[in-house]
C-alpha positions in Angstrom: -14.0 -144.3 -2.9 -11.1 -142.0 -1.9 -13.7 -139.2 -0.1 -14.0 -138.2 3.4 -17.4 -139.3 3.4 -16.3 -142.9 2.2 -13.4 -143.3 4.6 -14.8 -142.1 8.0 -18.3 -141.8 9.7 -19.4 -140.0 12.7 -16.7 -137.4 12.1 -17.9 -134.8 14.9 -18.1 -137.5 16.9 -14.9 -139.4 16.7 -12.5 -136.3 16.6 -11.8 -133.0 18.1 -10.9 -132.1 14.4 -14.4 -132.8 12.6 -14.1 -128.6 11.7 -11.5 -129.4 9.4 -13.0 -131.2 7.4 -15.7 -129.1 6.4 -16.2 -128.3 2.8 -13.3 -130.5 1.9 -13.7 -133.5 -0.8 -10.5 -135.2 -0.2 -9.1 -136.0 3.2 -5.5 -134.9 2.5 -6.7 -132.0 1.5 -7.0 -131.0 4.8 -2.8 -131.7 5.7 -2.0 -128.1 4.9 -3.9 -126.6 7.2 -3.4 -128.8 10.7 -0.8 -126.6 12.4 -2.9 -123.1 11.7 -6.1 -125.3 12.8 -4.9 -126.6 15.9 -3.6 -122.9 17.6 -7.1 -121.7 16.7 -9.1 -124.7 18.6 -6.3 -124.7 21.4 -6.6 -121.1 21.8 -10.8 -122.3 22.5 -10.4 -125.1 24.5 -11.8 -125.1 28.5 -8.8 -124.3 29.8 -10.3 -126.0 33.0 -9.9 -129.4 31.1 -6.9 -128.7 28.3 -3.9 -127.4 30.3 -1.6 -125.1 28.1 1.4 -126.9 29.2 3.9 -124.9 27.0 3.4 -122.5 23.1 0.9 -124.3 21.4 1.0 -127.6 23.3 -2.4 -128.1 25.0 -2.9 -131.6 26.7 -6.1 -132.9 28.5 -6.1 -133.3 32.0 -7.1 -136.8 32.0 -4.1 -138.3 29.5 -1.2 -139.5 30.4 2.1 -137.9 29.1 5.2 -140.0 29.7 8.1 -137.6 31.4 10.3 -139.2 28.2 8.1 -137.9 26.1 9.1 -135.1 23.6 5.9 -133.0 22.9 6.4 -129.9 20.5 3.4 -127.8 19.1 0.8 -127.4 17.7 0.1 -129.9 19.4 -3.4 -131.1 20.9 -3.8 -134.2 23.5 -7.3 -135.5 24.1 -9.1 -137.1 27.0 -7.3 -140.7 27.9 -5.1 -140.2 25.7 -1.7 -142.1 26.3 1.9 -140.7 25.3 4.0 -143.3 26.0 7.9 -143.5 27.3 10.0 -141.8 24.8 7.0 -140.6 22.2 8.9 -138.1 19.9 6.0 -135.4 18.7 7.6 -133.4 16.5 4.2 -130.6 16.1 1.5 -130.4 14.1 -0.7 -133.2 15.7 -3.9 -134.2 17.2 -4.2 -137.3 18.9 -7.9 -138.1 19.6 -9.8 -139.1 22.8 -8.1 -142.5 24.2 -5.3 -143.1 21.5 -2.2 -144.4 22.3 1.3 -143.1 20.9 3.5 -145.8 21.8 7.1 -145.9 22.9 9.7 -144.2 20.3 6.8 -143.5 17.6 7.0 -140.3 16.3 4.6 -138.2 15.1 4.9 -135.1 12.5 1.7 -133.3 10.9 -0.9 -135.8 11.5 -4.5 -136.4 13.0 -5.2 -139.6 14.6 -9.3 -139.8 15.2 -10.3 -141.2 18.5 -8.9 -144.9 19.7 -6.3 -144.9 17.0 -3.5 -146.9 18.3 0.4 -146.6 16.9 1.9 -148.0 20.2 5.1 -149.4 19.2 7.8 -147.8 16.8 5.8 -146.6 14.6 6.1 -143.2 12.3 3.5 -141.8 10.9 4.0 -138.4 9.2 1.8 -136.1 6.8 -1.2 -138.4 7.2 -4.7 -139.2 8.7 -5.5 -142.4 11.1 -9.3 -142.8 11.3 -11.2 -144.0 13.9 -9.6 -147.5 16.2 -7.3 -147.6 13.3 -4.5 -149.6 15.0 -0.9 -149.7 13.4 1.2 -153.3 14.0 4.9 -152.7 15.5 6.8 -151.2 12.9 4.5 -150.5 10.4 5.2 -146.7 8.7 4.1 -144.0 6.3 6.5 -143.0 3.7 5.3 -139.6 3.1 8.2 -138.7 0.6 8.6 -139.8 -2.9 12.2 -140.8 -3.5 12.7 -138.5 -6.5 10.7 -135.7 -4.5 7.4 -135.2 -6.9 4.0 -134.5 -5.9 2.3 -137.4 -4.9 -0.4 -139.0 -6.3 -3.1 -141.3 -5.1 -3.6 -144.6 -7.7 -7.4 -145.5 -7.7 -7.9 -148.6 -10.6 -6.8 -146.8 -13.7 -6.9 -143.3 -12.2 -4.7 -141.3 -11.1 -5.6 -138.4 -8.2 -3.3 -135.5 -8.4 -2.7 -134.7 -4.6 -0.6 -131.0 -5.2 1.5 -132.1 -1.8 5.3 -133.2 -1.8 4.6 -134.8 1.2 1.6 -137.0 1.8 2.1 -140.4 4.0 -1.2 -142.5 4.0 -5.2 -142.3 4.9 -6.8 -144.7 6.5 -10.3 -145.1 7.4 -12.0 -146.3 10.4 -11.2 -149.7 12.1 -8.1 -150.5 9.6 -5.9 -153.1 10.7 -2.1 -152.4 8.9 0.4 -155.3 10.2 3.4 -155.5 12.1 6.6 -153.9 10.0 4.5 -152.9 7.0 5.7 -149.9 4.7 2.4 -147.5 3.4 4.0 -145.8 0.2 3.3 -142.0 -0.1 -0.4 -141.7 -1.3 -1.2 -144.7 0.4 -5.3 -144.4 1.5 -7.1 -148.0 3.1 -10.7 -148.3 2.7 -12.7 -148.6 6.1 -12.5 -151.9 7.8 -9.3 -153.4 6.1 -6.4 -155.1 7.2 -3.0 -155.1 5.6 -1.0 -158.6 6.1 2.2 -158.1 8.2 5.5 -156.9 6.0 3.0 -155.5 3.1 4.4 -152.6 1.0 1.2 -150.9 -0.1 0.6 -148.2 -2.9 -2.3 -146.7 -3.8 -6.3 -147.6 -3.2 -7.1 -150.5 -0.8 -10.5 -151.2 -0.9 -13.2 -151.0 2.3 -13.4 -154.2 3.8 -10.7 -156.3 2.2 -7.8 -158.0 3.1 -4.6 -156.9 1.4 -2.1 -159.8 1.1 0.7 -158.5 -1.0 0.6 -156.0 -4.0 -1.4 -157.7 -6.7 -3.4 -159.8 -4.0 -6.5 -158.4 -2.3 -9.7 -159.8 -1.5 -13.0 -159.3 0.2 -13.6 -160.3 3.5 -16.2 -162.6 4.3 
């Protein structure tokens, strides 16, 4: 339930990133390896459509990059893509073809798939948005246990051992996560669920539910 496979579909398609996550199981498997992974595609790019703009930054001609904007690498930009006033990039990130990274989000070691939207005062660190996932105003990843453990992923009555001090949250394509919520480290949301506003998640939310507070969940209809 936790897989690549069972989280996101059409991966080539719906991210510049599909490569890396080839011959992974888990998708925060793959949060390790984003900075090394982005200066080898940069350095690939068309450089006639991805202008290096400074070390490691590389930002398609066709987004738009708010002059407040704080971009450090690695750091890729997509087509349409939209960095908005006072975006604070801190490296390690991909945004995908026609996200938005609103004003004062910030961003640190993450890959947002295609369409994902995180437009207002949102941070999302140490994590994976798949594809149209939109984040409400407010809503963050805690990607930091508070006595500084690895973190692990809470599935039922399993537990997934993760290996990574820092892990924020994995959602799947088309998840809805309300205004001002809190997703605990670990945090991964099934494909085509939506977290109430002022949630504090942890753990599993299954595909296509609706998460109402901890303990309440149910199918959609």
């Amino acid at each position: 339930m936790i897989e690549i496979n069972d989280l996101f579909t059409n991966i080539g398609e719906n991210t510049i990133a599909g490569e890396i996550f080839n011959d992974k199981k888990y998708p925060f498997e793959v949060l390790p390896e984003i900075g090394d992974f982005i200066i080898k595609l940069g350095n690939k790019l068309d450089s006639n459509l991805y202008k290096l703009i400074k070390e490691n930054v590389w930002v398609h001609i066709n987004a738009k990059v708010a002059e407040t904007a704080s971009l450090n690498g690695p750091l890729i930009i997509d087509d349409g893509a939209q960095i908005r006033h006072c975006a604070f990039i801190r490296g390690n990130a991909i945004v995908g073809k026609g996200a938005v990274v609103g004003n004062s989000t910030e961003l640190k070691n993450v890959i947002l798939f295609d369409k994902v939207q995180v437009p207002h005062y949102n941070y999302v660190g140490d994590s994976v948005l798949g594809y149209k996932s939109h984040m409400g105003a407010g809503a963050i990843t805690s990607n930091v246990k508070s006595d500084k453990t690895p973190v692990t992923v809470k599935v039922g009555n399993q537990i997934v051992e993760t290996g990574l001090k820092k892990m924020g949250a994995v959602l799947g394509d088309n998840v809805e996560v309300g205004c001002n919520s809190v997703l605990n480290p670990g945090t991964i949301v099934g494909s085509g669920s939506n977290i109430y506003p002022l949630s504090m998640v942890r753990g599993y939310v299954k595909a296509n539910s609706i998460y109402k507070k901890q303990g309440e969940v149910v199918e959609k209809r």
